[in-house]
N, C-alpha and C positions, 0 to 999 in steps of 0.2 A: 108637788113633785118632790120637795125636796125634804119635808114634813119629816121623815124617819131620818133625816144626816142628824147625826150627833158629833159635835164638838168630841175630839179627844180629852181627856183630861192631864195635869201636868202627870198625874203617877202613869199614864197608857206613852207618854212619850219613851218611841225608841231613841236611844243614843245611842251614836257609832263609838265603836271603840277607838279610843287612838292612842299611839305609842309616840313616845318623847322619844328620840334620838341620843339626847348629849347625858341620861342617866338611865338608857336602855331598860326602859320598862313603859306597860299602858299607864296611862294614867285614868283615877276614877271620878270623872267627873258630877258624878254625885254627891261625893263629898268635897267641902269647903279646902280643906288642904289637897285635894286631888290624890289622896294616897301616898303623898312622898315628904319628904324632908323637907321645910319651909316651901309645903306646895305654894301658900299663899305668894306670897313673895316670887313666885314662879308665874302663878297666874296672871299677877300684875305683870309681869314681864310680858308676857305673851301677849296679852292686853296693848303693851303701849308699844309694839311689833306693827299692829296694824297700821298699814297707810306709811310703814317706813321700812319694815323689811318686806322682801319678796316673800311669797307664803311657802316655797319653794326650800327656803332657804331657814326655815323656823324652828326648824327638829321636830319637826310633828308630821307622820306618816301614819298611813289604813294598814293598821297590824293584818286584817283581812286580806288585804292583797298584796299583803307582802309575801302572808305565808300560801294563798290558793292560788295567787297566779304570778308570783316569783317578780313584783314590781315594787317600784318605791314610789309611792301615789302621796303627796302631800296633801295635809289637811289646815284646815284652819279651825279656831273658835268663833262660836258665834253665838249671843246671847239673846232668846227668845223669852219674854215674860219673867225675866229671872232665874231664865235657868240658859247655862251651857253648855253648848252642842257643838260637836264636833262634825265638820263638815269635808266633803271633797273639795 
């Protein structure tokens, strides 16, 4: 039955886009510094966020629905396989 499901591979995964708040821009989680100025050092931050700040509260919103349906939806990081995905 399920003979034809194929696994995605890490290049077919979609990533959500997500926007940092406190340096107003997305960030690209494809690459290792995320696109900005000591991402690294940013990452880790976000990283050691989990389990003590609110996700709420993180500076990370769905640039998507900020801009088609006029909300501020937080997102979080979430690490699959070694790679980072930005989630609701």
């Amino acid at each position: 039955m399920d003979d034809d499901l194929q696994i995605d591979s890490d290049e077919d995964l979609f990533r959500n886009p997500v926007y940092y708040e406190p340096v107003g821009r997305n960030l690209d989680l494809d690459r290792p510094d995320l696109g900005v100025p000591q991402g690294q050092d940013l990452l880790n931050v976000l990283v050691r966020m989990r389990g003590r700040v609110p996700v709420e509260k993180r500076g990370l919103i769905c640039p998507d629905c900020r801009d088609l349906r006029g909300r501020r939806v937080p997102m979080y990081l979430v690490q699959r396989d070694g790679v980072w995905l930005a989630s609701h």
